[in-house]
C-alpha positions, 0 to 999 in steps of 0.5 A: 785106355789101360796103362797095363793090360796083360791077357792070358799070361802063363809063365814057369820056371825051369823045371816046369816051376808054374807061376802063372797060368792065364793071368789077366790084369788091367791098370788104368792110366793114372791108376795107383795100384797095389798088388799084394800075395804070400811070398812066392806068389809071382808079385816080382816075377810079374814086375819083370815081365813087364820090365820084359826082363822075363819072358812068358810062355804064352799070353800078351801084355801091352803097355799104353794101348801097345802090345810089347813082344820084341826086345825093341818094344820092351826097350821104348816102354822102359823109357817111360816106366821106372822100375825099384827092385825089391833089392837096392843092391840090384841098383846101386853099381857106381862109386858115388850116390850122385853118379848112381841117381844120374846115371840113367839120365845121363845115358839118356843124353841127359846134360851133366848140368840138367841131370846135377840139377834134377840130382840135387833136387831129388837128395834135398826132397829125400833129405840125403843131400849129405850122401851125394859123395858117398860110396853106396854099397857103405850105406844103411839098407834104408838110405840105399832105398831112397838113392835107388828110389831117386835113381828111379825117379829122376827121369820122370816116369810115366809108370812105377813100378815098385816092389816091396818099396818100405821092406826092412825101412824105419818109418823115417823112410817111410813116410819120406817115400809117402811125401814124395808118391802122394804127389806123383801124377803117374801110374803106379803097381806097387807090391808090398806087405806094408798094409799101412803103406798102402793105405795111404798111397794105392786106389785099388787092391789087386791079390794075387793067389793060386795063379789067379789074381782078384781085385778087391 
């Protein structure tokens, strides 16, 4: 069973700002799939379709074998999917790092002890054990990367979904975020320039160009 298929999807912007017209995409479960294209090519604007935070003009897209439509179904299959913005600032919004990495936990009805206990697991893995008090929005574009990164993950997903995830890092941050993807067990679609990057973390090369998208 695929963990994504999407069928025939077309999508524009206002003012008939065409991004995609029959886009067909499969990612199997437990696939680590990159998805690479110039800027501008629709790489995010596929992430929020699938988050259902787009909405497309025609064409279907089921995750786990369900077709998602309603708002309802975006919402139980969000869930099970974790989602990094290209922009850690799109993330970050409380007062402290370790309100914003448990935040989506908790309002999952999380306990404030099971959601500090897998907080502090994840700051210790990504070495920022040092910045759980801190402010957020006072931080290096680098350390806001791994807290928004922890936010994603400390729900455990089943699916990641990771735009342009090593843009504007050091290598420090890189190769904390290959430690930690290398081990997950899940299904991941990644977009990145980073061709290094994905060497190390992806099985399968998907380009997207002209509105069409080939494996490679």
């Amino acid at each position: 069973m695929n963990c994504i298929t999407v069928n025939n999807l077309n999508f524009s912007y206002p003012g008939n700002i065409k991004v995609f017209h029959n886009l067909n995409l499969s990612i199997g479960n437990e696939d680590r799939a990159s998805i690479t294209g110039a800027n501008g090519t629709g790489k995010s604007s596929l992430f929020l379709l699938l988050m259902g935070l787009l909405k497309p003009a025609s064409g279907s897209i089921s995750l786990w074998g369900k077709p998602v439509k309603t708002a309802e179904d975006f919402r139980k299959a969000r869930i099970k999917t974790g989602f990094l913005f290209q922009d850690p600032d799109d993330q970050l919004f409380l007062p402290t790092v370790e309100e914003d990495i448990a935040f989506a936990l908790l309002n999952r009805g999380a306990s404030r002890e099971e959601a500090g206990i897998k907080v502090d697991r994840l700051c210790e893995t990504f070495h920022i054990e040092h910045l759980k008090k801190r402010v957020p929005f006072h931080l290096s574009w680098g350390q806001k990367r791994l807290i928004s990164l922890a936010g994603v993950l400390v729900t455990e997903p089943e699916l990641l979904l990771l735009d342009e995830p090593t843009a504007g890092v050091d290598d420090e941050v890189i190769d904390i975020i290959i430690n930690y993807l290398e081990g997950f067990t899940g299904t991941m679609l990644v977009s990145s320039h980073d061709k290094a990057f994905l060497d190390h973390i992806c099985t399968s090369r998907y380009h997207l160009t002209n509105n069409s998208l080939e494996k490679y």
